[in-house]
Phi, psi and omega in degrees: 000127178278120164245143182245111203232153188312122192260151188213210163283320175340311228238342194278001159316299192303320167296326163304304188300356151271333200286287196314353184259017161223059206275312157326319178221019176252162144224166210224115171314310163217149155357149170204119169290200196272310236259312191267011176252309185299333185265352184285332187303310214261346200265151188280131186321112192313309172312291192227084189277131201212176189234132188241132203239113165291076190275103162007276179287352186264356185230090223218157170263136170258109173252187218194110191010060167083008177244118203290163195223353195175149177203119195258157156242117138236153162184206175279156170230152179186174190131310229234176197275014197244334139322063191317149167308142192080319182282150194203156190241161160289156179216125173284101152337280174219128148247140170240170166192142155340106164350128168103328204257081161316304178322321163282319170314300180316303160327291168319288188308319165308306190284330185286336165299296148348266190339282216270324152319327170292356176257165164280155207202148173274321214191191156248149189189161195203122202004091173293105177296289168029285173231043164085005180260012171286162223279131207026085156036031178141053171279156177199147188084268210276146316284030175272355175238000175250125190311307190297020205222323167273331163312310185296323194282323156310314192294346196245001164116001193290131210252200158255127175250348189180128173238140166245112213279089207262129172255141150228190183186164167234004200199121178250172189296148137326075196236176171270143186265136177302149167273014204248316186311301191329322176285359183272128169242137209247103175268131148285104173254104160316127175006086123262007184218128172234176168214159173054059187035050165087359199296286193262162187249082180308118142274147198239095190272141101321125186225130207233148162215145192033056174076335190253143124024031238235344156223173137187149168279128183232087185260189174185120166306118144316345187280349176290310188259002193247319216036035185259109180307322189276316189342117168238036199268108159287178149250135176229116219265348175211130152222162198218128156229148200311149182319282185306341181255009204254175196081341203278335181098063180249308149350288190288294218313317172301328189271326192261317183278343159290329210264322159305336150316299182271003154307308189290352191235040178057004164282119173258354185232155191219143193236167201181161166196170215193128176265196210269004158270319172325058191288323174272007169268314174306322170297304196341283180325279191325308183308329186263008195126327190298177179199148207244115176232006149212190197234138163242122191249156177229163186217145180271206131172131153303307170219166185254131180255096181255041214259000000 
Protein backbone atom coordinates (compact mmCIF):
# COMPACT_ATOMS: atom_id res chain seq x y z
CA UNK A 1 0.00 0.00 0.00
CA UNK A 2 1.29 3.58 -1.32
CA UNK A 3 1.15 6.12 1.74
CA UNK A 4 1.42 9.63 0.84
CA UNK A 5 2.69 12.40 3.49
CA UNK A 6 3.27 16.10 2.97
CA UNK A 7 6.71 16.65 1.17
CA UNK A 8 8.43 19.27 3.34
CA UNK A 9 12.19 20.22 4.79
CA UNK A 10 11.25 17.54 7.32
CA UNK A 11 10.80 14.82 4.50
CA UNK A 12 13.28 15.83 2.05
CA UNK A 13 15.84 13.40 3.42
CA UNK A 14 13.33 10.60 2.34
CA UNK A 15 13.24 12.56 -1.16
CA UNK A 16 16.99 12.78 -1.42
CA UNK A 17 17.01 9.01 -0.69
CA UNK A 18 14.88 8.26 -4.30
CA UNK A 19 16.63 11.33 -5.93
CA UNK A 20 19.85 9.04 -5.17
CA UNK A 21 18.30 5.71 -6.26
CA UNK A 22 18.02 7.12 -9.66
CA UNK A 23 21.39 7.78 -9.97
CA UNK A 24 21.55 6.28 -12.82
CA UNK A 25 19.58 7.54 -15.13
CA UNK A 26 20.20 10.95 -13.72
CA UNK A 27 23.11 13.28 -14.65
CA UNK A 28 24.12 16.76 -13.02
CA UNK A 29 25.36 20.09 -14.42
CA UNK A 30 26.98 19.71 -10.84
CA UNK A 31 27.07 17.67 -7.69
CA UNK A 32 24.21 18.89 -5.16
CA UNK A 33 24.84 17.41 -1.21
CA UNK A 34 21.74 16.36 0.75
CA UNK A 35 21.81 19.63 2.53
CA UNK A 36 21.50 22.32 -0.60
CA UNK A 37 18.79 19.65 -2.61
CA UNK A 38 16.69 20.16 0.66
CA UNK A 39 17.04 23.77 0.74
CA UNK A 40 16.65 23.95 -3.05
CA UNK A 41 12.53 22.40 -2.99
CA UNK A 42 11.69 25.53 -1.21
CA UNK A 43 14.17 28.59 -2.20
CA UNK A 44 13.44 30.27 -5.57
CA UNK A 45 15.77 28.65 -8.48
CA UNK A 46 19.68 29.89 -8.16
CA UNK A 47 19.83 29.93 -12.44
CA UNK A 48 16.93 31.02 -13.56
CA UNK A 49 14.64 33.06 -11.60
CA UNK A 50 10.83 32.93 -11.74
CA UNK A 51 8.00 33.03 -9.32
CA UNK A 52 7.15 29.58 -8.19
CA UNK A 53 4.21 28.75 -5.66
CA UNK A 54 5.09 26.26 -3.80
CA UNK A 55 1.63 24.01 -3.30
CA UNK A 56 1.40 21.86 -0.23
CA UNK A 57 -1.22 19.75 -0.92
CA UNK A 58 0.44 18.89 -4.23
CA UNK A 59 3.61 17.79 -2.86
CA UNK A 60 4.12 14.78 -1.33
CA UNK A 61 6.97 11.51 -0.51
CA UNK A 62 5.46 8.21 -1.41
CA UNK A 63 5.96 5.46 1.04
CA UNK A 64 5.72 1.87 0.48
CA UNK A 65 5.92 -0.13 3.77
CA UNK A 66 7.37 2.50 5.91
CA UNK A 67 10.08 3.18 2.54
CA UNK A 68 9.93 5.92 0.36
CA UNK A 69 9.58 5.00 -2.73
CA UNK A 70 8.94 8.13 -4.79
CA UNK A 71 8.27 12.00 -4.49
CA UNK A 72 6.50 14.92 -6.40
CA UNK A 73 7.03 18.87 -6.24
CA UNK A 74 4.29 20.95 -7.71
CA UNK A 75 2.63 24.05 -7.72
CA UNK A 76 1.73 27.50 -9.95
CA UNK A 77 3.93 29.44 -11.96
CA UNK A 78 3.56 32.71 -13.16
CA UNK A 79 6.31 35.72 -13.49
CA UNK A 80 7.97 34.77 -16.58
CA UNK A 81 7.64 36.15 -20.32
CA UNK A 82 5.82 33.04 -21.43
CA UNK A 83 2.82 34.05 -19.22
CA UNK A 84 0.61 36.55 -19.60
CA UNK A 85 0.28 39.02 -17.05
CA UNK A 86 -2.46 38.11 -14.58
CA UNK A 87 -2.40 34.64 -15.28
CA UNK A 88 -0.82 31.28 -14.05
CA UNK A 89 0.45 27.96 -15.27
CA UNK A 90 0.18 24.62 -13.64
CA UNK A 91 3.54 23.45 -12.88
CA UNK A 92 5.07 19.58 -12.31
CA UNK A 93 8.73 20.13 -11.00
CA UNK A 94 10.44 17.25 -10.15
CA UNK A 95 9.17 13.89 -9.67
CA UNK A 96 11.30 10.96 -9.11
CA UNK A 97 10.35 7.34 -8.31
CA UNK A 98 12.22 4.15 -7.84
CA UNK A 99 13.16 2.12 -11.11
CA UNK A 100 10.28 0.09 -12.28
CA UNK A 101 7.67 2.11 -10.33
CA UNK A 102 5.43 3.51 -12.87
CA UNK A 103 2.67 2.59 -10.38
CA UNK A 104 4.13 5.50 -8.14
CA UNK A 105 4.63 7.85 -10.87
CA UNK A 106 1.09 7.56 -11.86
CA UNK A 107 0.04 7.87 -8.49
CA UNK A 108 2.22 10.83 -7.67
CA UNK A 109 0.83 12.55 -10.96
CA UNK A 110 -2.26 11.83 -10.56
CA UNK A 111 -2.50 12.94 -6.92
CA UNK A 112 -0.68 16.87 -7.72
CA UNK A 113 -3.13 16.91 -10.39
CA UNK A 114 -6.35 16.51 -8.33
CA UNK A 115 -4.42 19.39 -5.96
CA UNK A 116 -3.52 21.72 -8.46
CA UNK A 117 -6.85 21.58 -10.46
CA UNK A 118 -8.98 23.29 -7.77
CA UNK A 119 -7.48 26.71 -8.78
CA UNK A 120 -7.68 27.92 -12.09
CA UNK A 121 -4.52 27.36 -14.29
CA UNK A 122 -3.71 28.58 -17.95
CA UNK A 123 -1.83 25.61 -19.13
CA UNK A 124 0.15 22.56 -17.83
CA UNK A 125 4.06 22.25 -17.63
CA UNK A 126 5.69 19.75 -16.55
CA UNK A 127 9.79 20.29 -15.79
CA UNK A 128 10.08 23.67 -17.26
CA UNK A 129 13.94 24.40 -18.46
CA UNK A 130 13.16 27.67 -19.53
CA UNK A 131 12.62 29.40 -16.64
CA UNK A 132 14.71 27.52 -14.26
CA UNK A 133 12.85 24.80 -12.57
CA UNK A 134 13.86 22.02 -13.66
CA UNK A 135 14.68 20.28 -11.02
CA UNK A 136 18.16 21.33 -9.15
CA UNK A 137 18.92 23.86 -11.22
CA UNK A 138 20.37 21.96 -14.16
CA UNK A 139 19.18 18.30 -14.29
CA UNK A 140 19.26 16.03 -17.39
CA UNK A 141 18.33 12.56 -18.55
CA UNK A 142 16.08 12.00 -15.44
CA UNK A 143 13.36 12.36 -15.10
CA UNK A 144 12.39 13.40 -18.39
CA UNK A 145 14.15 10.29 -20.00
CA UNK A 146 13.00 7.72 -17.29
CA UNK A 147 10.20 5.83 -19.19
CA UNK A 148 8.44 5.33 -15.48
CA UNK A 149 7.94 9.11 -15.03
CA UNK A 150 6.86 10.00 -19.22
CA UNK A 151 4.42 7.20 -19.54
CA UNK A 152 2.56 8.27 -16.99
CA UNK A 153 2.82 11.81 -17.84
CA UNK A 154 1.93 11.06 -21.68
CA UNK A 155 -1.08 9.16 -20.11
CA UNK A 156 -2.28 12.23 -18.52
CA UNK A 157 -2.20 14.28 -22.00
CA UNK A 158 0.80 15.58 -21.35
CA UNK A 159 3.19 16.24 -24.82
CA UNK A 160 7.24 17.03 -25.43
CA UNK A 161 7.46 20.59 -25.87
CA UNK A 162 10.95 21.70 -26.22
CA UNK A 163 14.61 19.72 -25.88
CA UNK A 164 17.31 21.17 -24.69
CA UNK A 165 20.77 20.68 -25.60
CA UNK A 166 23.55 20.62 -22.38
CA UNK A 167 27.03 20.94 -23.51
CA UNK A 168 30.38 20.79 -21.50
CA UNK A 169 34.33 20.25 -22.32
CA UNK A 170 37.30 20.50 -20.10
CA UNK A 171 39.79 21.11 -22.32
CA UNK A 172 38.64 23.80 -25.20
CA UNK A 173 40.54 23.50 -28.74
CA UNK A 174 43.65 25.40 -29.32
CA UNK A 175 43.58 28.01 -31.64
CA UNK A 176 45.61 31.41 -32.12
CA UNK A 177 44.55 34.40 -31.16
CA UNK A 178 43.67 36.77 -34.51
CA UNK A 179 45.35 39.67 -35.59
CA UNK A 180 42.35 41.24 -36.35
CA UNK A 181 41.60 40.88 -32.39
CA UNK A 182 44.17 43.37 -31.18
CA UNK A 183 42.04 46.63 -31.05
CA UNK A 184 39.43 44.42 -28.83
CA UNK A 185 39.47 45.58 -25.08
CA UNK A 186 37.91 42.97 -22.54
CA UNK A 187 36.09 44.53 -19.39
CA UNK A 188 35.62 41.99 -16.53
CA UNK A 189 32.92 42.32 -13.94
CA UNK A 190 33.00 40.50 -10.72
CA UNK A 191 28.79 40.04 -9.95
CA UNK A 192 28.29 42.25 -11.97
CA UNK A 193 24.67 41.37 -12.67
CA UNK A 194 22.90 39.98 -9.50
CA UNK A 195 18.89 38.25 -9.29
CA UNK A 196 17.02 37.44 -7.07
CA UNK A 197 18.00 40.09 -4.46
CA UNK A 198 21.28 39.47 -4.72
CA UNK A 199 21.03 35.68 -4.07
CA UNK A 200 23.26 35.10 -7.33
CA UNK A 201 26.01 37.06 -8.47
CA UNK A 202 26.27 36.85 -12.60
CA UNK A 203 30.02 37.70 -13.64
CA UNK A 204 30.40 39.31 -16.64
CA UNK A 205 33.02 39.70 -19.30
CA UNK A 206 32.74 42.54 -22.25
CA UNK A 207 34.42 42.65 -25.34
CA UNK A 208 34.54 46.56 -26.81
CA UNK A 209 36.37 47.29 -30.03
CA UNK A 210 36.37 50.95 -31.32
CA UNK A 211 34.01 51.80 -28.40
CA UNK A 212 30.82 49.26 -29.38
CA UNK A 213 30.04 46.25 -28.05
CA UNK A 214 31.12 43.62 -30.14
CA UNK A 215 30.65 40.29 -27.57
CA UNK A 216 29.92 39.19 -24.41
CA UNK A 217 29.50 36.59 -21.46
CA UNK A 218 27.33 35.72 -18.41
CA UNK A 219 28.82 32.98 -15.92
CA UNK A 220 28.69 32.29 -12.21
CA UNK A 221 31.10 29.60 -10.67
CA UNK A 222 29.16 26.90 -9.48
CA UNK A 223 30.45 26.91 -6.13
CA UNK A 224 28.54 30.03 -5.78
CA UNK A 225 25.32 28.18 -6.24
CA UNK A 226 26.33 24.66 -4.35
CA UNK A 227 28.47 26.44 -1.19
CA UNK A 228 30.39 23.65 -2.11
CA UNK A 229 34.13 25.36 -1.93
CA UNK A 230 35.73 22.22 -4.00
CA UNK A 231 32.94 22.83 -7.23
CA UNK A 232 34.94 22.84 -10.08
CA UNK A 233 32.40 23.60 -12.41
CA UNK A 234 31.27 27.22 -14.49
CA UNK A 235 27.84 27.85 -16.01
CA UNK A 236 27.51 29.66 -18.60
CA UNK A 237 24.29 30.95 -18.83
CA UNK A 238 25.08 33.52 -22.16
CA UNK A 239 27.16 34.17 -24.62
CA UNK A 240 26.60 36.61 -27.64
CA UNK A 241 28.54 38.16 -30.49
CA UNK A 242 27.46 40.80 -32.67
CA UNK A 243 25.54 40.06 -35.58
CA UNK A 244 27.84 42.29 -37.79
CA UNK A 245 31.12 40.67 -35.91
CA UNK A 246 30.37 37.29 -36.14
CA UNK A 247 33.23 34.73 -38.70
CA UNK A 248 35.50 36.51 -36.99
CA UNK A 249 36.65 34.15 -34.26
CA UNK A 250 35.43 36.53 -31.79
CA UNK A 251 32.77 33.62 -30.37
CA UNK A 252 36.42 31.42 -29.27
CA UNK A 253 38.07 34.59 -28.44
CA UNK A 254 35.22 34.91 -25.76
CA UNK A 255 35.01 31.56 -24.90
CA UNK A 256 39.03 31.37 -24.29
CA UNK A 257 39.16 34.54 -21.85
CA UNK A 258 36.45 32.80 -19.73
CA UNK A 259 37.78 29.44 -19.48
CA UNK A 260 41.53 31.19 -18.91
CA UNK A 261 40.09 33.15 -16.44
CA UNK A 262 38.62 30.82 -14.34
CA UNK A 263 41.71 28.11 -14.62
CA UNK A 264 43.48 30.30 -12.59
CA UNK A 265 41.11 29.77 -9.99
CA UNK A 266 41.05 26.15 -10.17
CA UNK A 267 37.59 25.90 -12.37
CA UNK A 268 38.44 23.21 -15.36
CA UNK A 269 34.90 22.58 -16.39
CA UNK A 270 32.32 24.42 -18.21
CA UNK A 271 28.62 23.55 -18.70
CA UNK A 272 26.49 25.68 -21.05
CA UNK A 273 23.05 24.78 -22.92
CA UNK A 274 21.57 25.58 -26.01
CA UNK A 275 17.85 24.23 -27.74
CA UNK A 276 17.64 22.26 -29.89
CA UNK A 277 17.22 24.32 -33.13
CA UNK A 278 20.00 26.18 -32.28
CA UNK A 279 22.44 24.56 -35.03
CA UNK A 280 24.51 27.11 -35.43
CA UNK A 281 25.36 27.51 -31.79
CA UNK A 282 25.59 23.92 -31.27
CA UNK A 283 28.22 23.37 -34.43
CA UNK A 284 29.78 26.01 -32.59
CA UNK A 285 30.12 24.66 -29.21
CA UNK A 286 31.37 21.30 -30.86
CA UNK A 287 34.12 22.93 -32.91
CA UNK A 288 35.84 24.26 -30.05
CA UNK A 289 35.79 21.06 -27.60
CA UNK A 290 32.25 20.88 -26.23
CA UNK A 291 30.48 17.49 -26.39
CA UNK A 292 26.85 17.09 -25.73
CA UNK A 293 25.97 15.37 -22.57
CA UNK A 294 22.54 15.12 -21.80
CA UNK A 295 19.11 16.46 -23.62
CA UNK A 296 16.38 18.29 -21.10
CA UNK A 297 13.21 17.80 -22.50
CA UNK A 298 9.61 20.27 -20.67
CA UNK A 299 6.66 19.08 -21.64
CA UNK A 300 2.82 20.71 -21.92
CA UNK A 301 -0.75 19.81 -21.99
CA UNK A 302 -3.58 22.02 -22.50
CA UNK A 303 -5.63 19.77 -20.62
CA UNK A 304 -5.66 16.64 -18.52
CA UNK A 305 -6.88 13.42 -19.17
CA UNK A 306 -7.60 12.32 -15.51
CA UNK A 307 -10.42 10.08 -16.56
Amino acid sequence: MIELTPLSEDSASDAWETYQACAGDVSYYFDIAVERFAASLFEPPQVHPASFHHVAEASVVAREAGRPVGWIQAGYLDGVASVPPGERDALIRGVFVEPGRQDVADRLLRHAAAALAREPCRKWRAFEHSCGYTFAAGMGRGPQRMTDVVLPLQALGFQSEEDNHVYATERLEDRPRRDDHADIDIQFLPGGWSEVDGFVRWDQFYFHEHRRTVGYATVVPVSRLTDSPTEETLFMKGIAVSPQCQRRGIGYLVMRTVSDHYRKHGINRIVLNTGDQNFVAQKFYRNIGFELTDMITSYDAEKLTTD
